[in-house]
Structures are given as C-alpha cells and as structure tokens.
NUROSE-227148 format. One record per residue: x, y, z of N, C-alpha, C in turn; residue in one letter. Coordinates in steps of 0.1 Angstrom, whole numbers, padded with zeros to 4 digits, always signed. Example, Ala and Ser with C-alpha at 12.3 -4.5 7.8 and 13.67 -1.06 7.14 Angstrom:
+0132-0057+0078+0123-0045+0078+0132-0033+0078A
+0128-0022+0071+0137-0011+0071+0129+0000+0079S
END
This chain:
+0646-0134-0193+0637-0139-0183+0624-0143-0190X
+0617-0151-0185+0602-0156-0190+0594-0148-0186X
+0589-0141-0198+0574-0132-0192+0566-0134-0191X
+0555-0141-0178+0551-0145-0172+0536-0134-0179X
+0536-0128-0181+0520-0119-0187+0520-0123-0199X
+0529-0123-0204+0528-0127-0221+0521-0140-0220X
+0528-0153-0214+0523-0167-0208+0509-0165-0205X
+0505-0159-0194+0490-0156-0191+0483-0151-0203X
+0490-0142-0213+0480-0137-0224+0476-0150-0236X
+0486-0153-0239+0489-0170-0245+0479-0183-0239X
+0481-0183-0226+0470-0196-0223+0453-0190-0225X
+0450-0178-0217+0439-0168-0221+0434-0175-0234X
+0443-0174-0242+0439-0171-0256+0435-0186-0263X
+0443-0201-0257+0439-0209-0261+0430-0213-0252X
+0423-0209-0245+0414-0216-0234+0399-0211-0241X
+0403-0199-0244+0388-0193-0251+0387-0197-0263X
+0399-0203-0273+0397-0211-0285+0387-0224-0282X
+0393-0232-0275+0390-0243-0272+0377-0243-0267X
+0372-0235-0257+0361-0232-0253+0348-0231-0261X
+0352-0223-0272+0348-0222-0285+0345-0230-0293X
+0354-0240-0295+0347-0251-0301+0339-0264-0302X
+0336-0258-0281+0332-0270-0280+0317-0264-0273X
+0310-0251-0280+0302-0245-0275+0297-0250-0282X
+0276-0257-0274+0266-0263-0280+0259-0253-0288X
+0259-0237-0281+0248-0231-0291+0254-0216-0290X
+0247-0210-0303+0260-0194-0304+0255-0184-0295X
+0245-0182-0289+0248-0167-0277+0260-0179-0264X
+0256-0192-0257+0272-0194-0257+0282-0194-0259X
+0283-0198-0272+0294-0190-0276+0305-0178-0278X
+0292-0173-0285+0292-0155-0285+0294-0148-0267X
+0288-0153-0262+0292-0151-0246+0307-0151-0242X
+0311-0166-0246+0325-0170-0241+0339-0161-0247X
+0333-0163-0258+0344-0152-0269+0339-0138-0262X
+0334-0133-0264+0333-0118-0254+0339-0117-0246X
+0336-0127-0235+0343-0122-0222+0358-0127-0222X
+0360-0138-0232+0374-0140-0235+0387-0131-0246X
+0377-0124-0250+0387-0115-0258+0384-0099-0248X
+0375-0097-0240+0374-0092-0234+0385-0088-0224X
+0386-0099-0219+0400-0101-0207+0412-0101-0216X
+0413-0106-0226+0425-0113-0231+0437-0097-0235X
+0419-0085-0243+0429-0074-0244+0431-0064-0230X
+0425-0065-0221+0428-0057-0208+0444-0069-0204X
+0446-0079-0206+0458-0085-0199+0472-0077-0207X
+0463-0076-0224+0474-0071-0232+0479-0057-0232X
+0469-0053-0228+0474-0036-0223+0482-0037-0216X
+0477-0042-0200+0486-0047-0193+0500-0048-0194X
+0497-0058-0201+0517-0066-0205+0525-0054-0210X
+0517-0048-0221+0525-0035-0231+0530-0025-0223X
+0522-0024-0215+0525-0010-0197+0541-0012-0194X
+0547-0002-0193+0561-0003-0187+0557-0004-0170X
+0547+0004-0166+0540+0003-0154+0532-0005-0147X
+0530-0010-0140+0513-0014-0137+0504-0003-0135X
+0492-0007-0140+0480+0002-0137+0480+0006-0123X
+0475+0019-0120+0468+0023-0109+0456+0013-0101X
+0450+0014-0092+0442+0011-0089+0431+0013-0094X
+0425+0027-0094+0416+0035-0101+0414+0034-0116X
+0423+0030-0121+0425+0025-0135+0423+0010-0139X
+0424+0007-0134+0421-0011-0131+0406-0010-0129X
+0399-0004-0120+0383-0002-0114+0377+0004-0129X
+0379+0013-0132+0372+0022-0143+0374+0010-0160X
+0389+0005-0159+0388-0003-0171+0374-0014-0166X
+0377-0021-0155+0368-0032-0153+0354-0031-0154X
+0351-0016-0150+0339-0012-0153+0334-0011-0163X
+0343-0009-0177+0341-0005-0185+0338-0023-0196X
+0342-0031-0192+0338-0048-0190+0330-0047-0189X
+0324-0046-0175+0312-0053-0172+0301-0043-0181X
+0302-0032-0182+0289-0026-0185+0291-0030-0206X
+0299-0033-0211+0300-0039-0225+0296-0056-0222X
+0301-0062-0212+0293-0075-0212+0280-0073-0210X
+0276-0064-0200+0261-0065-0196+0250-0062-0209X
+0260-0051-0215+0249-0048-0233+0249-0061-0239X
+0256-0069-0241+0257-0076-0253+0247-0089-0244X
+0252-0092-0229+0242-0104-0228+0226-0095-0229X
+0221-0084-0222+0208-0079-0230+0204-0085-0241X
+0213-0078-0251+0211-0084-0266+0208-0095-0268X
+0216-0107-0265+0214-0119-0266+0204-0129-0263X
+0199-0119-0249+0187-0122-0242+0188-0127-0229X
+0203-0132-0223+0205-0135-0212+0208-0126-0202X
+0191-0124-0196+0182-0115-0191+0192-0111-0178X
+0188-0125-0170+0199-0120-0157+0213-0118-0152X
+0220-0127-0156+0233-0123-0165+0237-0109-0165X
+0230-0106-0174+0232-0095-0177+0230-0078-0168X
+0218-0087-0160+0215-0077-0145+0224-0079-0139X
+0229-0095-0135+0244-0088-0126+0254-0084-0131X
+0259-0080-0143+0271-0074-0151+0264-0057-0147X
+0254-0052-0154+0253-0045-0152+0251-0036-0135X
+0249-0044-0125+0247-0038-0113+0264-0040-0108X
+0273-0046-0113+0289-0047-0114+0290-0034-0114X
+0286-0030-0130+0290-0019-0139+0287-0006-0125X
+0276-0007-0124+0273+0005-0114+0281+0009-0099X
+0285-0001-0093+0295-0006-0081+0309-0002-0088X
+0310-0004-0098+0325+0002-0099+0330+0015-0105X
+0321+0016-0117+0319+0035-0120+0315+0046-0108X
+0304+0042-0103+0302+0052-0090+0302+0061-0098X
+0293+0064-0107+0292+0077-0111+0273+0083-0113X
+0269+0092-0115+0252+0094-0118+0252+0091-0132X
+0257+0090-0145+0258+0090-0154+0253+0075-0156X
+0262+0063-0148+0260+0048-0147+0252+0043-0144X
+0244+0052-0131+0236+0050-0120+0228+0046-0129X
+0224+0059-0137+0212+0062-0145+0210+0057-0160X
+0217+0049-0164+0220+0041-0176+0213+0026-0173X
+0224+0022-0163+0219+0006-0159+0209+0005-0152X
+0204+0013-0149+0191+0014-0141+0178+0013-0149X
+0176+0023-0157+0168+0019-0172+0168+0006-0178X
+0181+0002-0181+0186-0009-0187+0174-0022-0178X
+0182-0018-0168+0172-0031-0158+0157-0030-0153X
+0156-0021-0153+0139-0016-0152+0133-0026-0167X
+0141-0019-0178+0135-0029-0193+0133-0044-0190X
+0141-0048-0184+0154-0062-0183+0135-0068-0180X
+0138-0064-0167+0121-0070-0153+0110-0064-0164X
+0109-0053-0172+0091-0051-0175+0093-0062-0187X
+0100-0067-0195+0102-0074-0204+0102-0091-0203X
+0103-0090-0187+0100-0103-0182+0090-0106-0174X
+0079-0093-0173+0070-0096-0162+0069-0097-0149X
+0081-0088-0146+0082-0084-0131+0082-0072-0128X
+0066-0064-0126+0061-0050-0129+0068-0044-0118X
+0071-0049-0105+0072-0042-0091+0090-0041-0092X
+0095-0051-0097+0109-0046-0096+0115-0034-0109X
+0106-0033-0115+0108-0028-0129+0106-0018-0119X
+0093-0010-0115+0092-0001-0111+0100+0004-0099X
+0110-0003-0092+0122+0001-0084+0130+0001-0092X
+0134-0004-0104+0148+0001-0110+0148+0016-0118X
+0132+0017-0121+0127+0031-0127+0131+0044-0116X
+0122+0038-0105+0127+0046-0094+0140+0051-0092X
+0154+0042-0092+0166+0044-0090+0173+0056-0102X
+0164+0050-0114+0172+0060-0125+0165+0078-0125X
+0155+0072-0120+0144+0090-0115+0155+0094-0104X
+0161+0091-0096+0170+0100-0084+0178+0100-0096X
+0187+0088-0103+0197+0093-0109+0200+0103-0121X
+0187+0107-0129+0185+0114-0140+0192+0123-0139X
+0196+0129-0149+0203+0143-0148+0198+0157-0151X
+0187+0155-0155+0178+0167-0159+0160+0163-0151X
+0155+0175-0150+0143+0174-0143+0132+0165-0154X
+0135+0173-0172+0129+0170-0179+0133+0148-0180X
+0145+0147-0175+0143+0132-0178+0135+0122-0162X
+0133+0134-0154+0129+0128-0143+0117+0128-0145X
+0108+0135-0152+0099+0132-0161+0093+0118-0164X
+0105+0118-0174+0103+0107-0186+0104+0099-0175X
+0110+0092-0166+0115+0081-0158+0103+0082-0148X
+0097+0094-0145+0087+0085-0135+0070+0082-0148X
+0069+0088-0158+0064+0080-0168+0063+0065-0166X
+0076+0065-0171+0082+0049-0171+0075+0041-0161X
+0074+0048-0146+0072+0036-0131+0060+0036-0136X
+0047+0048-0136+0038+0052-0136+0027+0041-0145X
+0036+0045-0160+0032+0030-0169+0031+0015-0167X
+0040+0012-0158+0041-0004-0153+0030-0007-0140X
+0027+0006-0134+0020+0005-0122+0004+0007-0128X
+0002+0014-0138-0009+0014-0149-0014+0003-0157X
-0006+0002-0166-0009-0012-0177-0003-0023-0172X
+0004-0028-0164+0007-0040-0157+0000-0045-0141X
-0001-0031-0138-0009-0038-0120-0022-0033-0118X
-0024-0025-0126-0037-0020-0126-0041-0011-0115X
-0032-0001-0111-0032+0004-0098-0034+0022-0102X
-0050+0023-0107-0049+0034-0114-0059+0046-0102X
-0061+0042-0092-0059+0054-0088-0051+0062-0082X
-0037+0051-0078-0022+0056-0075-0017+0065-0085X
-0022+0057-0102-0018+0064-0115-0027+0077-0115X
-0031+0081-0119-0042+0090-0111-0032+0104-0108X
-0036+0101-0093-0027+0107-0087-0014+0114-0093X
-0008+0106-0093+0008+0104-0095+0007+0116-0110X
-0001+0114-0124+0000+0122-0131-0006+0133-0131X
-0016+0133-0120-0021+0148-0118-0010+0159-0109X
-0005+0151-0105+0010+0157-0098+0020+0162-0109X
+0023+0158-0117+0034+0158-0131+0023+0168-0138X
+0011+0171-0140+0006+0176-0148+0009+0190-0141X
+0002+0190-0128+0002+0206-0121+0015+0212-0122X
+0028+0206-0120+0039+0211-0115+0043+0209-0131X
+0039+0204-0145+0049+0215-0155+0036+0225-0159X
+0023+0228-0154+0016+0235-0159+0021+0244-0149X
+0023+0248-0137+0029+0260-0130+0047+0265-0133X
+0050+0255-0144+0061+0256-0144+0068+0256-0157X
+0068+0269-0167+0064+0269-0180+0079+0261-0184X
+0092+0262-0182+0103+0256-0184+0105+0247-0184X
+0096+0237-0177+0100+0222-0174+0090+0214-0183X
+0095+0207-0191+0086+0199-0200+0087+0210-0210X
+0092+0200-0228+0089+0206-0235+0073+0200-0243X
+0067+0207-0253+0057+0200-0260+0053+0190-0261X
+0061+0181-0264+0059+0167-0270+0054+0163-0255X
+0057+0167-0248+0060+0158-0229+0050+0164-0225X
+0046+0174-0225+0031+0176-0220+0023+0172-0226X
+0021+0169-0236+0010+0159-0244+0014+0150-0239X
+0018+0137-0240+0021+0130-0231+0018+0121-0220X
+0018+0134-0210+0013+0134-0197-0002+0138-0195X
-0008+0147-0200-0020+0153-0204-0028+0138-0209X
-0025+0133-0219-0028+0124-0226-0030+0110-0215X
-0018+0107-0210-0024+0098-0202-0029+0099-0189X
-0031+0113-0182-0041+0114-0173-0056+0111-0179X
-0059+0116-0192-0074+0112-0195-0071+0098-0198X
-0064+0092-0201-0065+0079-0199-0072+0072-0188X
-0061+0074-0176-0063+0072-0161-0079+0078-0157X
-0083+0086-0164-0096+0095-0155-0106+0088-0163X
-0107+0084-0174-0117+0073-0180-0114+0060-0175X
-0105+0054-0173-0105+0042-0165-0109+0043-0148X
-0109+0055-0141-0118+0054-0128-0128+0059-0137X
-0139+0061-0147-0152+0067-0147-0154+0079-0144X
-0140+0089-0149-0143+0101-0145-0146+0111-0160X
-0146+0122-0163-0146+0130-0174-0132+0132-0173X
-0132+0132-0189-0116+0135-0193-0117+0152-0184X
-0105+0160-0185-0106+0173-0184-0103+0182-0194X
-0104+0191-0197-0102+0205-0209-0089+0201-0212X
-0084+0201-0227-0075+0205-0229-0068+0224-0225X
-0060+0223-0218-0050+0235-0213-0046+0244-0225X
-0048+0257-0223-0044+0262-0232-0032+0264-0237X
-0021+0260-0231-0008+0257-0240-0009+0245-0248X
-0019+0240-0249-0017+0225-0258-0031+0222-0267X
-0036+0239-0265-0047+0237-0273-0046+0236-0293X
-0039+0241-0295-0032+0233-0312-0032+0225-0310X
-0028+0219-0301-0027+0202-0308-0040+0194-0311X
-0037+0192-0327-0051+0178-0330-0050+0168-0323X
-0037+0165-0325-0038+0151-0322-0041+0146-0308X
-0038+0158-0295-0043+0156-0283-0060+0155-0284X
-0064+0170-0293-0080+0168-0290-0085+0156-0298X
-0079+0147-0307-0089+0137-0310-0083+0130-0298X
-0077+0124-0291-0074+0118-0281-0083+0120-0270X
-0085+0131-0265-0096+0135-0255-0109+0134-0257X
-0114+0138-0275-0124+0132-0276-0131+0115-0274X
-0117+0113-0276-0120+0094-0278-0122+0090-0263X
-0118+0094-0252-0120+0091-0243-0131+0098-0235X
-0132+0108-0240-0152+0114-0236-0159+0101-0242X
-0156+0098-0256-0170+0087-0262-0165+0077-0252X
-0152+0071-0249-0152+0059-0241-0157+0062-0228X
-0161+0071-0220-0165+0074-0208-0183+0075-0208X
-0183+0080-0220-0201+0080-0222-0207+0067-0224X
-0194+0059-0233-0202+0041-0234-0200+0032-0225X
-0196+0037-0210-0194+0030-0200-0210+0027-0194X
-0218+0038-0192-0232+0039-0191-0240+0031-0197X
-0238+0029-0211-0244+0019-0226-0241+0007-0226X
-0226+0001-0215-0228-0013-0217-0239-0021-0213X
-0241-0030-0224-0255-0039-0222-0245-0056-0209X
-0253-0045-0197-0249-0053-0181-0262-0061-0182X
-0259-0070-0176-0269-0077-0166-0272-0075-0150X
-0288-0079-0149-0290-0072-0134-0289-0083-0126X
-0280-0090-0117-0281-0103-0112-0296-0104-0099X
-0299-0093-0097-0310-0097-0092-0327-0100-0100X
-0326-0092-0113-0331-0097-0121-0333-0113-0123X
-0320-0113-0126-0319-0132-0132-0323-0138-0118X
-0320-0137-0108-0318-0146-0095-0338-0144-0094X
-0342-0133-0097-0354-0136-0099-0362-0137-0107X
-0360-0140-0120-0368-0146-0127-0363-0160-0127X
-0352-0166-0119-0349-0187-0118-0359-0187-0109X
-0361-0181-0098-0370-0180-0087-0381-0187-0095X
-0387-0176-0101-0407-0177-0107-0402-0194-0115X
-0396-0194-0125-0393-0207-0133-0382-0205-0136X
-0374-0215-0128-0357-0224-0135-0356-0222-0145X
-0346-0215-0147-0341-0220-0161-0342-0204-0168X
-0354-0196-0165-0354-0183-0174-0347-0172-0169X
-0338-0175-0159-0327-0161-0155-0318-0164-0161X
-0312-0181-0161-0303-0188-0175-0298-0180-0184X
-0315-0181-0192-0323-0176-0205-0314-0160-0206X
-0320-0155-0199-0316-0140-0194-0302-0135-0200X
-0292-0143-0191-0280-0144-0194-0272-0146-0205X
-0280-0158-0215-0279-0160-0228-0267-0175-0225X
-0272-0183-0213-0266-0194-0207-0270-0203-0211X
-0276-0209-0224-0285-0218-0230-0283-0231-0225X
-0271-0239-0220-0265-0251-0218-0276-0250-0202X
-0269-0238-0195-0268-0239-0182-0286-0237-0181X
-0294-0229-0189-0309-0229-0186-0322-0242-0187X
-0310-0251-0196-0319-0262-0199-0316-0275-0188X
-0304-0272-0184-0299-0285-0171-0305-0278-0160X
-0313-0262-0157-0316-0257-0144-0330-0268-0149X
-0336-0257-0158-0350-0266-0163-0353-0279-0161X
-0345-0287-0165-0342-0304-0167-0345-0309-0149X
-0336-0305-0143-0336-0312-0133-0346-0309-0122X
-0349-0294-0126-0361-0290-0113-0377-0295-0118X
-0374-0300-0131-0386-0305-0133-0387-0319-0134X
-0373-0325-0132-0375-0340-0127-0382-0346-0114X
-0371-0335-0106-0376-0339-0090-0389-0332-0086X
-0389-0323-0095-0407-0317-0086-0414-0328-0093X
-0414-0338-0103-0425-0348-0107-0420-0359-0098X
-0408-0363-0095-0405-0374-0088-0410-0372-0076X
-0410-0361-0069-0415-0360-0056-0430-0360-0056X
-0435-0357-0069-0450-0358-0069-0456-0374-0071X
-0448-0380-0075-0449-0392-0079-0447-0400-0071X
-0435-0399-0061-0437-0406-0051-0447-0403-0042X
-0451-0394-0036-0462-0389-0024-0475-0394-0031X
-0479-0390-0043-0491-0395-0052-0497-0403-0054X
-0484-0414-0062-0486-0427-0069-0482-0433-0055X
-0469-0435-0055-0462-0447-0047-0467-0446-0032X
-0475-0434-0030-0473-0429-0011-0463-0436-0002X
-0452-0434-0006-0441-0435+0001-0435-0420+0007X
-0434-0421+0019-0430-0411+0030-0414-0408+0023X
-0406-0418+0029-0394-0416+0026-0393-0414+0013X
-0394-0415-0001-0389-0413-0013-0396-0400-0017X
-0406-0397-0015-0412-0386-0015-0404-0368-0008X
-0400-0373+0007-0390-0369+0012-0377-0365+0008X
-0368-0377+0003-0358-0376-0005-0358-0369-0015X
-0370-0369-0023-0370-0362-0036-0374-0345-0031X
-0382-0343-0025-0381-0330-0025-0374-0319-0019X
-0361-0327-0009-0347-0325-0004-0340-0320-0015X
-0339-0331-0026-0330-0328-0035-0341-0313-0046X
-0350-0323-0050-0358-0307-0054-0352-0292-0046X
-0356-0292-0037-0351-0279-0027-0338-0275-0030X
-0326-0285-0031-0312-0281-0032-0314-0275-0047X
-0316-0277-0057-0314-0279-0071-0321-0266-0075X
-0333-0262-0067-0340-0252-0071-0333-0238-0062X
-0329-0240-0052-0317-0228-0049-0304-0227-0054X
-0301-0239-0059-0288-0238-0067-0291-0231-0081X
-0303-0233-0085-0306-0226-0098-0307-0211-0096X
-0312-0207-0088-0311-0190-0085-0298-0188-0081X
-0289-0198-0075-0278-0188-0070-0267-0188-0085X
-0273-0198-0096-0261-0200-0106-0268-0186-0119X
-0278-0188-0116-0288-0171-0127-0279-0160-0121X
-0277-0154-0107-0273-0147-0104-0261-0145-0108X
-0249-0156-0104-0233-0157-0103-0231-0160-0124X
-0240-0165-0134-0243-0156-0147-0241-0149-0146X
-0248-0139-0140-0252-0127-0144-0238-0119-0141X
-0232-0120-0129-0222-0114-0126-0207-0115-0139X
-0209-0129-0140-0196-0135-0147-0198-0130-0159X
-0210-0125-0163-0211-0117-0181-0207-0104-0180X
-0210-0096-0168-0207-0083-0167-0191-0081-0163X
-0188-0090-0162-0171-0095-0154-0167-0088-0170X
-0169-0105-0182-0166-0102-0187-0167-0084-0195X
-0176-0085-0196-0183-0070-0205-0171-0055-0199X
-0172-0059-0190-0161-0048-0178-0147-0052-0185X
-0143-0064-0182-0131-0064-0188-0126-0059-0200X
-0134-0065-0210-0137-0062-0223-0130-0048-0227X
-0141-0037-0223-0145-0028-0219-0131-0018-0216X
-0127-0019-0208-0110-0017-0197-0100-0018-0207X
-0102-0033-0209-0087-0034-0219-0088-0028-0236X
-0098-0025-0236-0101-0019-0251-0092-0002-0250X
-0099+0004-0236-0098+0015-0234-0081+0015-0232X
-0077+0012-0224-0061+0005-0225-0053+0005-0236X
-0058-0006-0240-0053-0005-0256-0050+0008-0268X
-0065+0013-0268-0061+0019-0278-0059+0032-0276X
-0057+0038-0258-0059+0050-0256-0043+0058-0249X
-0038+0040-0243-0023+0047-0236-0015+0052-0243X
-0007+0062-0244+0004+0062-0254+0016+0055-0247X
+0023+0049-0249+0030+0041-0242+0047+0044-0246X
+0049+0045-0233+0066+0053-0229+0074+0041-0233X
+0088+0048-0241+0102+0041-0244+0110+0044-0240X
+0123+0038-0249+0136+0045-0245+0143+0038-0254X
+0155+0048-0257+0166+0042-0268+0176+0046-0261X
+0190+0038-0259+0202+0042-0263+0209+0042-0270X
+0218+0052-0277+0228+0051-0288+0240+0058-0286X
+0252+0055-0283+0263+0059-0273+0261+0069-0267X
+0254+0061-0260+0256+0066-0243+0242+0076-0242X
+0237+0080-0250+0227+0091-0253+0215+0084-0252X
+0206+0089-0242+0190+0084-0240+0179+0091-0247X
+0177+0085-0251+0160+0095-0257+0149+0085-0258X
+0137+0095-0253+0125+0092-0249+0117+0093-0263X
+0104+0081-0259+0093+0089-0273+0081+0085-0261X
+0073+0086-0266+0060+0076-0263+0045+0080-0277X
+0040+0068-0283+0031+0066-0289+0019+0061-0287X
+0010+0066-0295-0008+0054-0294-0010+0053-0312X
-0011+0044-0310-0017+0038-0322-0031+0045-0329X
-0040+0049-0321-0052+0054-0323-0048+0073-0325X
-0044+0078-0312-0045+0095-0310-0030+0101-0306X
-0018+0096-0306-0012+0105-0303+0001+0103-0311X
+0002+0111-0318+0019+0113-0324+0032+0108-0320X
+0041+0101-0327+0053+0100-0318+0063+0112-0313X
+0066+0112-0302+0072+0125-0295+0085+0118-0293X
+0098+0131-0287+0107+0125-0280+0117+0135-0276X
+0121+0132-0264+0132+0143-0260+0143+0134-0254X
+0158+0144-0255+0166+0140-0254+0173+0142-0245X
+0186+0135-0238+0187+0142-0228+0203+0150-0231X
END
C-alpha cells in the first residue's frame, strides 16, 4: 500500500527546499527552514509511530514548536512574529512555568520596541506567574523600571518601591543581598527625582560600599537641585518692561534681545516721526499700535526665555540623575533557567539571583 505520511513527509521536504532558494534575505530564510524542518521532523515521528499520537501529545509536542519558533524569531529580530508564536506557546502548555517564561520574553519584546505600557502588562502577567516570591520581586522591578525610566511616572515609582522595601525589611527571608541593594538603591533614586532626601542606609545593608557611595551621590544630586543656575521669568519679563531687549540679555538670548531692541526702537521713532515731523494722525496711530503690540510681545518672549532655559536646565538636570544613578534590571535565559542582575555604571555592583 502507499504510505500516504511518508508522501506528506517527502513533499514537506521539497517545498521547504524550494522555498529556500528562492528566499530574498537570510532571517527569511532561516525562518522558512525552521519551521520547515520543524514540521517535517514532528510528521517523521509521526510516520515511525506504530500508533497515532494522543491528543495531549500532539498539544505539548506543538507547544514545544511554537515556543522554539518563538526563540529563534526573537533572535532574529522578528519582534511580533515572535509574540504570537510565543502567546501560542502559552495557550497550549497551560502550565506556570510557560506562563512565566513567555511573558518576560514579551514584556523584553515591547520595552525593546518602545511600548512602555504593554511591556508593563506582560511584566505584570509574569509577577502572578513567577514561582518564587524572591522572583516576584525581580518581575515587579522590571514593571516598576519601565514605569520609571520610560514614563516618568515617579511618584507611582515611589510608592511602589517603598512597598518592596518595607515588606523584605519586615521580612528577613525574602530577598537575598544583592536584591535589597537593589531596591534600596532605586528608591533613592526615585526620592531624588521627587526632591526628596535620600533615606539611611538600613542596617542590614550597612557594609555595603557600594550602596553608601550610591546614597551619597544622590544626597550631592539632591543638594545641586537648589544650585541650579534658574532663571526668574518675572525678572526677565521685567527688566523687557524698563528696556526691550535686556530680559533677552538676561536669558543669554542674544539673537532674540537685539530683534526685541531693533524693532521697539523702530516704531517708537516712527511713531515719533510721524506725529512730529509728518503730523499725520493716522500714521502716527498706526505706528504706535504696532509699537504697543511689539513692546508686549517683548515682555511676554523675556519671560517664556526664561521658562524655556529652566525647561532646559530641569531636564538636563533629571536625565543626568537617571542616568548615572538607576541601576537598571535584566534578565537572562539559559535552558529554561532565569536569572536576574541589575547594574549602574556609577554606584552599584552587578548582582543576581536565580530562580
């Protein structure tokens, strides 16, 4: 008799040759071959079976597909692809192990593409699914960080780590070392970005240098918030007032103090010159209309200076503190096994726990 799987494994097999050679570029490629050797050895199991598979065996092989396709398009970089292979993966394992795998996976997927709010729902999904308190930890880290350095939503962050701080400081077993620094570490982050004083290092984490130069750094960054050289926009708005042009000056708006200057001292002679010389009503009129406009637009542009420097100086200022102060949360997998670190460049050690 013709064996009809054998046949199916045989055409399988030239369709993904062919396919192959007529692929424009190699993660294409590399794509097509995947999923075609992919299928080609589940058909061959298949055929070799004196039995057919179970149901439940058929589901768990298929799962076991999609969540190997979903790695490799990651890798490749075919971002969404790869989110729906892996939300496959999860729908057919049905297990917390999967939940909490592909869940990370795709929280990376969105923060790696700039979509802070979904990243922080896929973080969320893997925080229920975690399997230890210590990685529910690490995973609400993870939201905490995207809702920190991506949205800027730091009095929610705030919050949120002064919660994580109290409950492993009442709670000597949860959180090892490295994770309490950490957390510790990026609350004074968060408490210098609202303008607050860092707080004491705790005395379980009082050894550590590398926390106290960290805490230090953010006392000095909290003290130079007071030292930024601001501007006072009522200042500037009143020295355009007395004479155009010198709230400009102020600002250090040299372009913009000499066009205030220029023009308010066009029309106040044109209007003098008309009424004076020409005694013309109307041109006299006209000109000190526009005088009037030019000479409040000058105070209102000294002021909105003044603002737009301190914009800058603030921002400046923020992202500095950002920069060199978050320690900022990862993740690795390596069969099947998650481990956490988080680093700063400036103050904090690399750490990591495993799960």
């Amino acid at each position: 008799m013709i064996d009809f799987k054998f046949i199916l494994v045989l055409v399988v097999c030239v369709c993904s040759v062919a396919s192959s050679a007529f692929a424009q570029d190699v993660p294409s490629q590399a794509q097509a071959l995947g999923a075609a050797q992919a299928f080609v050895q589940s058909a061959s199991v298949q055929a070799s079976r004196q039995e057919p598979l179970q149901p439940q065996e058929l589901i768990q092989q298929q799962a076991q597909i999609e969540a190997q396709l979903g790695l490799e398009l990651y890798r490749l970089g075919e971002d969404w692809r790869a989110i729906s292979a892996l939300q496959r993966y999860q729908l057919l394992a049905r297990s917390q192990d999967a939940a909490y795998v592909s869940s990370l996976i795709i929280g990376q997927i969105y923060e790696r593409n700039a979509r802070p709010s979904l990243s922080v729902q896929s973080y969320e999904l893997a925080n229920q699914a975690a399997p230890s308190l210590d990685a529910k930890i690490w995973t609400s880290l993870l939201e905490i960080q995207q809702e920190c350095m991506a949205q800027d939503l730091w009095q929610s962050c705030e919050l949120r780590l002064r919660q994580l701080h109290e409950v492993m400081a009442s709670q000597q077993n949860v959180g090892d070392r490295a994770l309490r620094e950490v957390v510790f570490a990026q609350h004074a982050v968060a408490l210098t970005m609202l303008h607050q004083a860092p707080m004491m290092v705790p005395e379980e984490l009082n050894t550590s240098r590398t926390l106290h130069l960290h805490v230090q750094e953010m006392e000095r960054a909290y003290q130079a918030f007071d030292a930024l050289p601001l501007r006072r926009p009522w200042l500037a708005a009143t020295m355009s007032a007395v004479l155009p042009g010198t709230g400009q000056l102020y600002n250090r708006q040299w372009g913009d103090a000499l066009i205030a200057f220029g023009l308010n001292a066009l029309f106040a002679s044109a209007t003098y010159y008309s009424f004076k010389e020409l005694e013309s009503v109307p041109l006299g009129v006209s000109s000190a209309v526009l005088l009037s406009g030019f000479y409040v637009g000058n105070i209102v542009n000294a002021k909105t200076d003044a603002d737009r420097y301190n914009a800058r100086i603030y921002k400046g200022y923020f992202e500095g503190v950002k920069e060199d102060g978050w320690p900022k949360v990862s993740f690795g997998i390596t069969q099947g096994e998650v481990s956490y670190s988080a680093s700063s460049p400036a103050s904090m050690s690399e750490s990591s726990d495993r799960k």
